[in-house]
PDB file with one MODEL, atoms N, CA, C and O in Angstrom:
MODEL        1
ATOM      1  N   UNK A   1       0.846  -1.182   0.000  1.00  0.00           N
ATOM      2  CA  UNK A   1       0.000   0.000   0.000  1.00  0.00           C
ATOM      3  C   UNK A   1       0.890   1.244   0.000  1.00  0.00           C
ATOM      4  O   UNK A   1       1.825   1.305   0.799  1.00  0.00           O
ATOM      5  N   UNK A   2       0.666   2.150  -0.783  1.00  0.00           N
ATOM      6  CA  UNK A   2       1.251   3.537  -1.179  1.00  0.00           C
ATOM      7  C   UNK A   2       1.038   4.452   0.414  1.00  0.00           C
ATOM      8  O   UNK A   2      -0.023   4.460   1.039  1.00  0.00           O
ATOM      9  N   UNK A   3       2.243   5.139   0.823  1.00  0.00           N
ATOM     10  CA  UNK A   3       2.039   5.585   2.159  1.00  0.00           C
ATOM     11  C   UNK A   3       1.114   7.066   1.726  1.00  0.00           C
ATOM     12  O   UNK A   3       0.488   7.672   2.596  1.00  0.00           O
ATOM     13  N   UNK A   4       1.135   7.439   0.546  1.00  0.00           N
ATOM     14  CA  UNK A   4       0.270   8.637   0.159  1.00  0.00           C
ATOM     15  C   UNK A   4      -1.637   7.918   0.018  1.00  0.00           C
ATOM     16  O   UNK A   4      -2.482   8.767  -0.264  1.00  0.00           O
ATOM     17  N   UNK A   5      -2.089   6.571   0.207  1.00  0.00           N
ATOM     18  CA  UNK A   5      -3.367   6.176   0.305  1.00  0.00           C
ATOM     19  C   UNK A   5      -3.675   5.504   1.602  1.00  0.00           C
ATOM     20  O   UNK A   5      -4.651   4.758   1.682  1.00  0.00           O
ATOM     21  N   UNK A   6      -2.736   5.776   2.830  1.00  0.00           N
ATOM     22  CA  UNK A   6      -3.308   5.359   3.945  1.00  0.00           C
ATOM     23  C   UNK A   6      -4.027   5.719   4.856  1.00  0.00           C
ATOM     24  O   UNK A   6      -3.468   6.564   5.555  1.00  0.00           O
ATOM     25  N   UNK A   7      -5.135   5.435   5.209  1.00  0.00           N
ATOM     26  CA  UNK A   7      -6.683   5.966   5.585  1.00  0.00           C
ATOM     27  C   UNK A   7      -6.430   5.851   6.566  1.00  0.00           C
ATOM     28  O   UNK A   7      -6.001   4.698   6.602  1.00  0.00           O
ATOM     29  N   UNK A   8      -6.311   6.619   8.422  1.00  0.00           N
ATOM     30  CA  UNK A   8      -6.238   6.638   9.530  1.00  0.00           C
ATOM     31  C   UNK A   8      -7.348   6.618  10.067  1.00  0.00           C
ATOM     32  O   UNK A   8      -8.200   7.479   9.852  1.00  0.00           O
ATOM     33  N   UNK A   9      -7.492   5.709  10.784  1.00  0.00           N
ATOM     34  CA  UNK A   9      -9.352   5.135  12.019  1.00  0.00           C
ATOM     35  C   UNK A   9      -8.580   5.026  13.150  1.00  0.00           C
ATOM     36  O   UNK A   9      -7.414   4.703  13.377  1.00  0.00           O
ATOM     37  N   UNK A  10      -9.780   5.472  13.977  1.00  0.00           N
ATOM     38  CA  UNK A  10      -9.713   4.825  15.389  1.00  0.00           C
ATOM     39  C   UNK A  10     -10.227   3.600  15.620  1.00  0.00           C
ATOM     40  O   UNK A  10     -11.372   3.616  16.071  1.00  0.00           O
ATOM     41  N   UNK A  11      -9.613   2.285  15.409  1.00  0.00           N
ATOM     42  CA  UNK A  11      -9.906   0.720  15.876  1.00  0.00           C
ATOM     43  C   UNK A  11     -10.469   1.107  17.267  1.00  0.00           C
ATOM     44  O   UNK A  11     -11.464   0.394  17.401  1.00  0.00           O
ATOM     45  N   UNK A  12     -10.343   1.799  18.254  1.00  0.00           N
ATOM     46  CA  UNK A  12     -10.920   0.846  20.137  1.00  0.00           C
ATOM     47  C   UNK A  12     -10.619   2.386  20.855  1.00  0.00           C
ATOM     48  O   UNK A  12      -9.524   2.930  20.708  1.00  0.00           O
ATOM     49  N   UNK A  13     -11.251   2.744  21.305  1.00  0.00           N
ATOM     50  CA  UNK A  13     -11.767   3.982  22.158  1.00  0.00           C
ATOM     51  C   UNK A  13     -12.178   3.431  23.697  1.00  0.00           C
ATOM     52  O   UNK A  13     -12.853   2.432  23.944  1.00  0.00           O
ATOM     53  N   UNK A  14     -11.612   4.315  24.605  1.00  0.00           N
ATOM     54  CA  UNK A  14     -11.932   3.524  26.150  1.00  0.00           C
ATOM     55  C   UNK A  14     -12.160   5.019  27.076  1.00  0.00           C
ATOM     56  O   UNK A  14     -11.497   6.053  26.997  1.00  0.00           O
ATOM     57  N   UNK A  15     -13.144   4.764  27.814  1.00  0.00           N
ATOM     58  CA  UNK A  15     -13.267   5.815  28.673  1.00  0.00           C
ATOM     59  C   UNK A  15     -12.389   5.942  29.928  1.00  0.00           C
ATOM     60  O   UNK A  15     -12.319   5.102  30.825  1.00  0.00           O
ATOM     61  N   UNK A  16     -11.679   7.200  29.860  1.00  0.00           N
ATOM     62  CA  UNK A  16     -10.805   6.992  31.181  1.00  0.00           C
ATOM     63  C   UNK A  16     -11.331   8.000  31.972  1.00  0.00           C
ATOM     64  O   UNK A  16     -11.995   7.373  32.798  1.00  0.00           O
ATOM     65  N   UNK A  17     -11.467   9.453  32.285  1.00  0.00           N
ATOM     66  CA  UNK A  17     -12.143   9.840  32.942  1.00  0.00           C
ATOM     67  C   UNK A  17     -12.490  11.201  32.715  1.00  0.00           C
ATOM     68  O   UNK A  17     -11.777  11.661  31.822  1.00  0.00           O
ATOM     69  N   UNK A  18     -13.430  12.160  33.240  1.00  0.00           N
ATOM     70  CA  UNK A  18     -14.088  13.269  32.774  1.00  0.00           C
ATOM     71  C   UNK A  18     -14.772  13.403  31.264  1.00  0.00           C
ATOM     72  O   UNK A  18     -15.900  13.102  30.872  1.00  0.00           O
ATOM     73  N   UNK A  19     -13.653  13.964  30.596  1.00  0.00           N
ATOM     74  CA  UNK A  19     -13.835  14.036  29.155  1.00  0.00           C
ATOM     75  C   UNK A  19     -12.516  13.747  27.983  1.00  0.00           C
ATOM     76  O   UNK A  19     -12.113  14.315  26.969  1.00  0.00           O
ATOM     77  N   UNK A  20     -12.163  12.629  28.708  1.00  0.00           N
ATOM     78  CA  UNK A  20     -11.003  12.000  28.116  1.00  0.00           C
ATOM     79  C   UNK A  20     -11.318  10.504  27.931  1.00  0.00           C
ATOM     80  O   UNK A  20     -11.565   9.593  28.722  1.00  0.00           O
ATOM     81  N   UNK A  21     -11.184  10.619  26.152  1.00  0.00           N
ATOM     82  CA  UNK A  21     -10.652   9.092  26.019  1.00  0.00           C
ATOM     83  C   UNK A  21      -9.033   8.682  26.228  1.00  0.00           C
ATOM     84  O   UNK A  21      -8.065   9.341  26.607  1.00  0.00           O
ATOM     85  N   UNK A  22      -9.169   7.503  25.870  1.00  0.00           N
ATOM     86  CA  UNK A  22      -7.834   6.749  24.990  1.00  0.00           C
ATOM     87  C   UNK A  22      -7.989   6.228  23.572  1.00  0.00           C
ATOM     88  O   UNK A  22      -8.803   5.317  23.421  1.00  0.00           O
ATOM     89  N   UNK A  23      -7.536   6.534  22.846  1.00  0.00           N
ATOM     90  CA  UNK A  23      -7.855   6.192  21.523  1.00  0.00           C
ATOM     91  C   UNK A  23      -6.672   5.103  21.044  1.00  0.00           C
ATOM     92  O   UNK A  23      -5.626   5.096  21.693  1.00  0.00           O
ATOM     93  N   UNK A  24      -6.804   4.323  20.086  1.00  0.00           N
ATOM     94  CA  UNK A  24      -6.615   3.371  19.764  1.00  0.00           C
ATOM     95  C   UNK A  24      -5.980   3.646  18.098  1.00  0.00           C
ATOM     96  O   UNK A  24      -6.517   2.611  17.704  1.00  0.00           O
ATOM     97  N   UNK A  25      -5.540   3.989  17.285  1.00  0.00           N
ATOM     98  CA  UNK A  25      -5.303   3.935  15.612  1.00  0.00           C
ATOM     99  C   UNK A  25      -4.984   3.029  14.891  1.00  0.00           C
ATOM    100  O   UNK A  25      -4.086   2.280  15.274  1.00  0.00           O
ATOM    101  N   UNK A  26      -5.441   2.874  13.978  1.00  0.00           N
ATOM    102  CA  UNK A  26      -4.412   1.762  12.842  1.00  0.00           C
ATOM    103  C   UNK A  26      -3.475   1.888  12.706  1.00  0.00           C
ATOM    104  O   UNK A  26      -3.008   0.915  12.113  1.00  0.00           O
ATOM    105  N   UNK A  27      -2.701   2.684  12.943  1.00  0.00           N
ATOM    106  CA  UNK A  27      -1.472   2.306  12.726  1.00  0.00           C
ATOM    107  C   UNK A  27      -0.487   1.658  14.345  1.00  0.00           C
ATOM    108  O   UNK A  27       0.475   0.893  14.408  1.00  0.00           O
ATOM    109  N   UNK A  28      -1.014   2.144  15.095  1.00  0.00           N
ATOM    110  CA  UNK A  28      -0.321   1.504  16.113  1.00  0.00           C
ATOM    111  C   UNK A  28      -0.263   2.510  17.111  1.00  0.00           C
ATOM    112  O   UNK A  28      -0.023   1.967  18.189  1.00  0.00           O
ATOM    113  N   UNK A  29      -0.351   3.445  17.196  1.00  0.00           N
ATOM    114  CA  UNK A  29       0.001   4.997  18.143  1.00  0.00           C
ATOM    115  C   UNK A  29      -1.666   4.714  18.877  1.00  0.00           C
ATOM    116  O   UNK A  29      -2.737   4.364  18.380  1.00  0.00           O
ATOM    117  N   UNK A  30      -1.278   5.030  20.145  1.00  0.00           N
ATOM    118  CA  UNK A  30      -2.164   5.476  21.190  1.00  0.00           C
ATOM    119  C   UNK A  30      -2.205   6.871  21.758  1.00  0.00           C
ATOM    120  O   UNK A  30      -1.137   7.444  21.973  1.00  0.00           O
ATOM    121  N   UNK A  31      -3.303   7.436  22.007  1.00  0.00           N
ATOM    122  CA  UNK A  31      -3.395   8.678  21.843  1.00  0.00           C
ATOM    123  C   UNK A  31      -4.733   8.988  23.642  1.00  0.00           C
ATOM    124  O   UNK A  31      -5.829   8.573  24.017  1.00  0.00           O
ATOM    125  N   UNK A  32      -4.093   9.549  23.945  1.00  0.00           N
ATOM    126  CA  UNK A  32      -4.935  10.238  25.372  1.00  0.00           C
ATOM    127  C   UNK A  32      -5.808  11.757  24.717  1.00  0.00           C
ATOM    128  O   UNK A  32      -5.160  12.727  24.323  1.00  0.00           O
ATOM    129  N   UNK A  33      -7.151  11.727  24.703  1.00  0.00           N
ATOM    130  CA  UNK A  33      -7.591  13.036  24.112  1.00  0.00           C
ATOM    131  C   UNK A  33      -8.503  13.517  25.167  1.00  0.00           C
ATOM    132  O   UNK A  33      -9.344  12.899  25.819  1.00  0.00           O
ATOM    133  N   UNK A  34      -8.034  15.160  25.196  1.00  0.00           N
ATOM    134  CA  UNK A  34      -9.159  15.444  26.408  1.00  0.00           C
ATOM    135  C   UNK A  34     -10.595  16.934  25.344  1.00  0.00           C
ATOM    136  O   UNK A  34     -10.449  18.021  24.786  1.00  0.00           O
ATOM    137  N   UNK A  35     -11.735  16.024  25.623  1.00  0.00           N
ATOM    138  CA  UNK A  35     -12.584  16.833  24.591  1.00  0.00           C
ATOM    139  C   UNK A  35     -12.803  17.929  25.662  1.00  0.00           C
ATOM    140  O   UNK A  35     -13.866  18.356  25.210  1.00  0.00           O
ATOM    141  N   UNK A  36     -12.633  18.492  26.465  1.00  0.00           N
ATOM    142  CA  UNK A  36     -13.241  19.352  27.348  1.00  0.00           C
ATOM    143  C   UNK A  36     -13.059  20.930  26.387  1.00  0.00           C
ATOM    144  O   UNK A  36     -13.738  21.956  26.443  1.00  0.00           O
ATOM    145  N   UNK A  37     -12.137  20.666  25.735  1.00  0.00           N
ATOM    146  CA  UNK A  37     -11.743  22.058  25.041  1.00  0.00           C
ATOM    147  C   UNK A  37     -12.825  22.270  24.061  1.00  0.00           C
ATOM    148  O   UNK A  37     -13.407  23.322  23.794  1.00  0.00           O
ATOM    149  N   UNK A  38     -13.009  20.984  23.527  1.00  0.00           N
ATOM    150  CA  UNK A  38     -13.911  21.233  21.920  1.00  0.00           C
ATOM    151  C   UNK A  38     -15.395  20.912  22.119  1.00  0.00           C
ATOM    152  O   UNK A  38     -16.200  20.510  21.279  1.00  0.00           O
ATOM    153  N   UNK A  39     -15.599  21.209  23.568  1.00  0.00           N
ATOM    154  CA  UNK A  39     -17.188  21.089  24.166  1.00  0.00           C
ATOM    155  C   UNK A  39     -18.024  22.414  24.166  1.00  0.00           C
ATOM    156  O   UNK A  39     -19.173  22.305  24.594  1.00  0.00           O
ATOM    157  N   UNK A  40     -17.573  23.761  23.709  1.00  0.00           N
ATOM    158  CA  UNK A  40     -17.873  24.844  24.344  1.00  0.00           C
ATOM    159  C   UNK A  40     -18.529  25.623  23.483  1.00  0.00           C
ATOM    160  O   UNK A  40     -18.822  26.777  23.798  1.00  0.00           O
ATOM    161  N   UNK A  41     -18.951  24.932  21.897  1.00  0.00           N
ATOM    162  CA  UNK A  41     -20.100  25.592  20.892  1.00  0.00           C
ATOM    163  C   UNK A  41     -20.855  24.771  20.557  1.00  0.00           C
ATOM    164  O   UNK A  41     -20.581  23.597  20.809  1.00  0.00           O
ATOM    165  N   UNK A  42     -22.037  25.098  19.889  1.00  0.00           N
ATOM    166  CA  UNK A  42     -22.825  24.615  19.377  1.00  0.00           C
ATOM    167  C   UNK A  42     -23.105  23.156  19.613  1.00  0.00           C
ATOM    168  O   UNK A  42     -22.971  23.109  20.836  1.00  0.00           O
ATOM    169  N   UNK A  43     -23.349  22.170  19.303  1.00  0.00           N
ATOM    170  CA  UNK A  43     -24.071  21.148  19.157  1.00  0.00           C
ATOM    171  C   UNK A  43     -22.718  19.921  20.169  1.00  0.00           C
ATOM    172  O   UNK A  43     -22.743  18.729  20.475  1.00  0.00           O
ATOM    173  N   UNK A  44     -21.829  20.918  20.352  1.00  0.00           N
ATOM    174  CA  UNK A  44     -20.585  20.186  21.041  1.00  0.00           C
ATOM    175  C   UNK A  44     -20.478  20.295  22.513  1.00  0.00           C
ATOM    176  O   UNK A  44     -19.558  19.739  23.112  1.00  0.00           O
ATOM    177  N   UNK A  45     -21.519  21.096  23.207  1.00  0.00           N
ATOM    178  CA  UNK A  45     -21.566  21.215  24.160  1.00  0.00           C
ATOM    179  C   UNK A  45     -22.637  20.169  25.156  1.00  0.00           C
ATOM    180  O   UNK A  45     -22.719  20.082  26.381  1.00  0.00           O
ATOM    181  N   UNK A  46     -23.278  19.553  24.220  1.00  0.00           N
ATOM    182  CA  UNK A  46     -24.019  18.224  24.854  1.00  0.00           C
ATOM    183  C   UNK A  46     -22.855  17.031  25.346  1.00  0.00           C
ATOM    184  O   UNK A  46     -22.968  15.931  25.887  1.00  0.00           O
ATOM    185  N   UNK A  47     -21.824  17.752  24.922  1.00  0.00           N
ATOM    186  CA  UNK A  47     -20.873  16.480  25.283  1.00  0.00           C
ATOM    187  C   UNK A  47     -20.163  16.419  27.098  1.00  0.00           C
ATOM    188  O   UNK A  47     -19.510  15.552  27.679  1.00  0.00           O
ATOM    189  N   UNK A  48     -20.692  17.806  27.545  1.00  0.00           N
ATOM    190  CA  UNK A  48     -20.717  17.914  28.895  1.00  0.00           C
ATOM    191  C   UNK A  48     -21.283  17.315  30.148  1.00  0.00           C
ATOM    192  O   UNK A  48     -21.117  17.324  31.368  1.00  0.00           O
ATOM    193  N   UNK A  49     -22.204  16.673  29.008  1.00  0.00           N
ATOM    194  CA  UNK A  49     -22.751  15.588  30.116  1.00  0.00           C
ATOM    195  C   UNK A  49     -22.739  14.744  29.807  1.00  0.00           C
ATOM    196  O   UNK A  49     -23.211  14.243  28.786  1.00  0.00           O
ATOM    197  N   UNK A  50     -21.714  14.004  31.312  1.00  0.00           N
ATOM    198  CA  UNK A  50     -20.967  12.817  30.704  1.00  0.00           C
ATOM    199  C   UNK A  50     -21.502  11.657  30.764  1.00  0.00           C
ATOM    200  O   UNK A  50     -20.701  10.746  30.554  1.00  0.00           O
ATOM    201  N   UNK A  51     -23.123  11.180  31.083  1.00  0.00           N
ATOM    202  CA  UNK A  51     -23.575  10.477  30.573  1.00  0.00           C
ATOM    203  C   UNK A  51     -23.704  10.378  28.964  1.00  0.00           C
ATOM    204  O   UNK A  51     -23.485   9.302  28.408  1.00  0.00           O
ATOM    205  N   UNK A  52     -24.028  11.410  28.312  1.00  0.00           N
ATOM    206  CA  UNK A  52     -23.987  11.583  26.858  1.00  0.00           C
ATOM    207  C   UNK A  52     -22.338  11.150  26.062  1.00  0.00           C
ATOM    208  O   UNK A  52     -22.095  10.707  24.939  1.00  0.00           O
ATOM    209  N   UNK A  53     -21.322  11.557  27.358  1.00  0.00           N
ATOM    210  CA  UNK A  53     -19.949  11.843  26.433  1.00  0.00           C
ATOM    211  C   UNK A  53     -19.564  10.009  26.848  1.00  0.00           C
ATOM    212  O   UNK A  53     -18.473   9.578  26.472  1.00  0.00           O
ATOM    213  N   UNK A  54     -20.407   9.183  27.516  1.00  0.00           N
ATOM    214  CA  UNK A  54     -19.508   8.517  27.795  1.00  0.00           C
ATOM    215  C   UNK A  54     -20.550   7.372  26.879  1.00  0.00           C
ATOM    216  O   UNK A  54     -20.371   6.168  27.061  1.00  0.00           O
ATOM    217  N   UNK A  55     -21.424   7.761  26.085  1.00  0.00           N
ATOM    218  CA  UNK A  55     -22.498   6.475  25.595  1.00  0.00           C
ATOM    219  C   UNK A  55     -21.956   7.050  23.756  1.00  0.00           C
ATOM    220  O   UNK A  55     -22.729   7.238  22.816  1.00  0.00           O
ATOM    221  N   UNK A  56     -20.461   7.205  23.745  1.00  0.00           N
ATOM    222  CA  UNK A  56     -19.913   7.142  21.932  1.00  0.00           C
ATOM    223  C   UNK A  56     -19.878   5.999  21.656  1.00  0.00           C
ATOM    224  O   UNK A  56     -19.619   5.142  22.500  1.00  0.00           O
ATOM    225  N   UNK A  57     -20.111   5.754  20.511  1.00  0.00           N
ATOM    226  CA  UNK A  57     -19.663   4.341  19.916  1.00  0.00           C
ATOM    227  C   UNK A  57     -18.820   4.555  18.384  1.00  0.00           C
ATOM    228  O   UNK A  57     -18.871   5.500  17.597  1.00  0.00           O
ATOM    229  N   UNK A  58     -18.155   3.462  18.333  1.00  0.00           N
ATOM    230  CA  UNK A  58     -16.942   3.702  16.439  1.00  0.00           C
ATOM    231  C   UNK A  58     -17.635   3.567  15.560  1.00  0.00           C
ATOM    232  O   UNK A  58     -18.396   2.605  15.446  1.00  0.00           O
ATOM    233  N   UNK A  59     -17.526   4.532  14.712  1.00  0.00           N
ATOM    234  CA  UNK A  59     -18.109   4.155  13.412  1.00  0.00           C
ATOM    235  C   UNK A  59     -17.085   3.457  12.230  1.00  0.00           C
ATOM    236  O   UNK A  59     -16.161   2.733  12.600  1.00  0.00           O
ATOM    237  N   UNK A  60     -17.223   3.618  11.380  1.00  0.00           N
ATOM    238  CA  UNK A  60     -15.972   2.997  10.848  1.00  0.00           C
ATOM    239  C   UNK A  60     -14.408   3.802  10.617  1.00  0.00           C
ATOM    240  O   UNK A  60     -13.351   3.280  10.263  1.00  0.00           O
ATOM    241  N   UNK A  61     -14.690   5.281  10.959  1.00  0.00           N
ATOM    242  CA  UNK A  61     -13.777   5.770  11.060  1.00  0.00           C
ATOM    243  C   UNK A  61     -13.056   6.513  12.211  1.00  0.00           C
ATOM    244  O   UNK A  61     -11.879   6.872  12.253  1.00  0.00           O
ATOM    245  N   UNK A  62     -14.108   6.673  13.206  1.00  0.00           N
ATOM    246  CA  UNK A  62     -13.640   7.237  14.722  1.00  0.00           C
ATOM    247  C   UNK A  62     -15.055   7.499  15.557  1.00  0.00           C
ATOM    248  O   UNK A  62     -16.207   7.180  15.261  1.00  0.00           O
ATOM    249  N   UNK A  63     -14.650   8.042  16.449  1.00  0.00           N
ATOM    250  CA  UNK A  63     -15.621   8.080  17.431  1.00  0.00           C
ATOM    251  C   UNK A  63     -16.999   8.953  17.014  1.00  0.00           C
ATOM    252  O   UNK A  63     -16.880   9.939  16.287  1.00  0.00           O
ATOM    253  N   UNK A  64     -18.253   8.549  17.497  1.00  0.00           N
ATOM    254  CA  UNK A  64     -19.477   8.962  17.297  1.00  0.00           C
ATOM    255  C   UNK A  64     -20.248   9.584  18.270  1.00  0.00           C
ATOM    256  O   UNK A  64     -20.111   8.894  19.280  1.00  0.00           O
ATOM    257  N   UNK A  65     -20.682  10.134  18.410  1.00  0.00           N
ATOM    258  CA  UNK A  65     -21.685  10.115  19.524  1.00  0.00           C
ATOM    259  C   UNK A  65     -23.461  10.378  18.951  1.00  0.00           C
ATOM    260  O   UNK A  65     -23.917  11.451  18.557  1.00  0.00           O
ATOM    261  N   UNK A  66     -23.864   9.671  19.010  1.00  0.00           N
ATOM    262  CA  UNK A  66     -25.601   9.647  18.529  1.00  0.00           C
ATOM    263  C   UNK A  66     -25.657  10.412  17.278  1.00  0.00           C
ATOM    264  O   UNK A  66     -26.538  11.229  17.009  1.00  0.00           O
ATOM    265  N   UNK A  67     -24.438  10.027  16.362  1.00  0.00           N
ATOM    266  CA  UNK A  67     -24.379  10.491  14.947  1.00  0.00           C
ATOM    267  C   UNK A  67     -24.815  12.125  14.462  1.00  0.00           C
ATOM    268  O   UNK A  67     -25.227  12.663  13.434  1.00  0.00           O
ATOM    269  N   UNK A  68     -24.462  12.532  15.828  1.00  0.00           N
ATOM    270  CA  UNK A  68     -24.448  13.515  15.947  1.00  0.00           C
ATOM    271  C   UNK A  68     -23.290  14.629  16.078  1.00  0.00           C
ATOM    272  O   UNK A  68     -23.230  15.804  15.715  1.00  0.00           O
ATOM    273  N   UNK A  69     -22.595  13.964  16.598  1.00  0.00           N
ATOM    274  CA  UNK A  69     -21.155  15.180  17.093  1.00  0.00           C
ATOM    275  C   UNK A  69     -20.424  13.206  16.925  1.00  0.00           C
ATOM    276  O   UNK A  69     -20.827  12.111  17.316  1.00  0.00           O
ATOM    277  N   UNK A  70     -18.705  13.909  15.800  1.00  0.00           N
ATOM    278  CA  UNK A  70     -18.117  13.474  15.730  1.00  0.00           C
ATOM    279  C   UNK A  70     -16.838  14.261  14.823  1.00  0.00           C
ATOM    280  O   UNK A  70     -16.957  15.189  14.023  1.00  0.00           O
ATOM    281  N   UNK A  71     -15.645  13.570  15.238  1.00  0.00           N
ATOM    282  CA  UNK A  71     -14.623  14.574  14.406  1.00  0.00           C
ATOM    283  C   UNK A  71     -13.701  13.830  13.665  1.00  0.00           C
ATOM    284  O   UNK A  71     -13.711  12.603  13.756  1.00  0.00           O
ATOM    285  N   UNK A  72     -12.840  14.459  12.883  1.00  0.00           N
ATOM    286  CA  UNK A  72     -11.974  13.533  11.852  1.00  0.00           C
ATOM    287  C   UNK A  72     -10.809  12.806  12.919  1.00  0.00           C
ATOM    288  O   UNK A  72     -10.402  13.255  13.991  1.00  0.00           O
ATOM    289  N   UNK A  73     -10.466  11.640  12.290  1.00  0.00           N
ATOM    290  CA  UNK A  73      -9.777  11.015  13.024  1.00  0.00           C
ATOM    291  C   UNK A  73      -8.288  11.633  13.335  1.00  0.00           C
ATOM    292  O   UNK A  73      -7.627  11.615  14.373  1.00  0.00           O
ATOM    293  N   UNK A  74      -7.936  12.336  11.691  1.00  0.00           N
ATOM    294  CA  UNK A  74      -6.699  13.050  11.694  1.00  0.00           C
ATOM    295  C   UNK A  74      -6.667  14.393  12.637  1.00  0.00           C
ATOM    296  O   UNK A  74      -5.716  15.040  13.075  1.00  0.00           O
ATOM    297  N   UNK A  75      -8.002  14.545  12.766  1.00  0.00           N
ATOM    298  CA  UNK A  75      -7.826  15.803  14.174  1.00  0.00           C
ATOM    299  C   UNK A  75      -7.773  15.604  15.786  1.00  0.00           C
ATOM    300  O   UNK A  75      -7.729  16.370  16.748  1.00  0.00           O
ATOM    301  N   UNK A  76      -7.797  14.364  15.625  1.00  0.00           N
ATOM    302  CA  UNK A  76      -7.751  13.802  17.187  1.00  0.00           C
ATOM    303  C   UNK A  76      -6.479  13.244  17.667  1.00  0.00           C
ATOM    304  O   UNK A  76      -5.895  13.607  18.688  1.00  0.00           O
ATOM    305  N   UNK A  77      -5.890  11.831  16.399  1.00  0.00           N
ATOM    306  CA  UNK A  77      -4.770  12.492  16.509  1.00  0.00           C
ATOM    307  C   UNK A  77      -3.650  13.543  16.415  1.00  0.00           C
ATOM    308  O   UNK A  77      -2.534  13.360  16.902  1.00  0.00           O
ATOM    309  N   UNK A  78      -3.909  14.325  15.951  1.00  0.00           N
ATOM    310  CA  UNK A  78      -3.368  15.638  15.758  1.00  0.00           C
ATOM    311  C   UNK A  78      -3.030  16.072  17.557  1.00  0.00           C
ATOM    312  O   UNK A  78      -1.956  16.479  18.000  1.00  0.00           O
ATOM    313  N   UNK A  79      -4.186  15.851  18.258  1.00  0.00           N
ATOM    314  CA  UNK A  79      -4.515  17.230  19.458  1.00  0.00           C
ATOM    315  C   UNK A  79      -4.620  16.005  20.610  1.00  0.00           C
ATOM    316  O   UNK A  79      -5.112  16.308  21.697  1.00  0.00           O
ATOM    317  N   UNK A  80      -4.148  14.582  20.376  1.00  0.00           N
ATOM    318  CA  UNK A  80      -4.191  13.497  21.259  1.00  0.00           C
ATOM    319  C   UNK A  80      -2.992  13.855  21.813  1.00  0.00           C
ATOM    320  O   UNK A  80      -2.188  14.625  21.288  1.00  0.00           O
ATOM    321  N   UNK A  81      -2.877  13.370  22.748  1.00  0.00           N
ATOM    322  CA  UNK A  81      -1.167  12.986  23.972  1.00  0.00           C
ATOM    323  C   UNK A  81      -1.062  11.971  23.334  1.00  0.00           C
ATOM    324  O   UNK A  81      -2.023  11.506  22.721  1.00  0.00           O
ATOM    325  N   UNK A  82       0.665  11.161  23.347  1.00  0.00           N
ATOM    326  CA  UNK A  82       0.879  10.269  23.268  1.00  0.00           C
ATOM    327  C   UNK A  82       0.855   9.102  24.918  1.00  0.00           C
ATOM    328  O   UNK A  82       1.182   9.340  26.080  1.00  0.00           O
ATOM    329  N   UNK A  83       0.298   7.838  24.227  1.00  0.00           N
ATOM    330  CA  UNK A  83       0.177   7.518  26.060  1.00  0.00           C
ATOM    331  C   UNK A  83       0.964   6.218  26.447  1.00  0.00           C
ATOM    332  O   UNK A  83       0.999   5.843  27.619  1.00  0.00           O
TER     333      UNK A  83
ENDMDL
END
């Protein structure tokens, strides 16, 4: 596979605490992300309640939440910790 056609997903997402996952990638990198920052407009702020932030599920490319609020995978790792 051409390294210019490789498609980055989040395989396995785990709740660790507040508004932080752990994310999981295809390629192998683990990533600590804290959404608390990207909770504070519009339709992103339901994610404050963390019954809501903690019922995401994967779609085929990263995390979901009620197909409603979700972000590119390349922006999460982008703004993830390494863990």
């Amino acid at each position: 596979m051409d390294a210019n056609s490789f498609i980055l997903k989040i395989v396995a997402a785990e709740y660790v605490r507040d508004m932080i996952l752990r994310l999981t990638f295809n390629d192998g990198c683990i990533k600590i992300c804290d959404f608390a920052p990207l909770a504070t407009k519009g339709v992103c702020t339901k994610l404050r309640n963390l019954d809501y932030f903690k019922n995401f599920k994967l779609d085929p490319f990263s995390v979901d939440w009620n197909n409603e609020i979700g972000f590119a995978p390349e922006y999460l790792y982008e703004i993830g910790q390494a863990a």
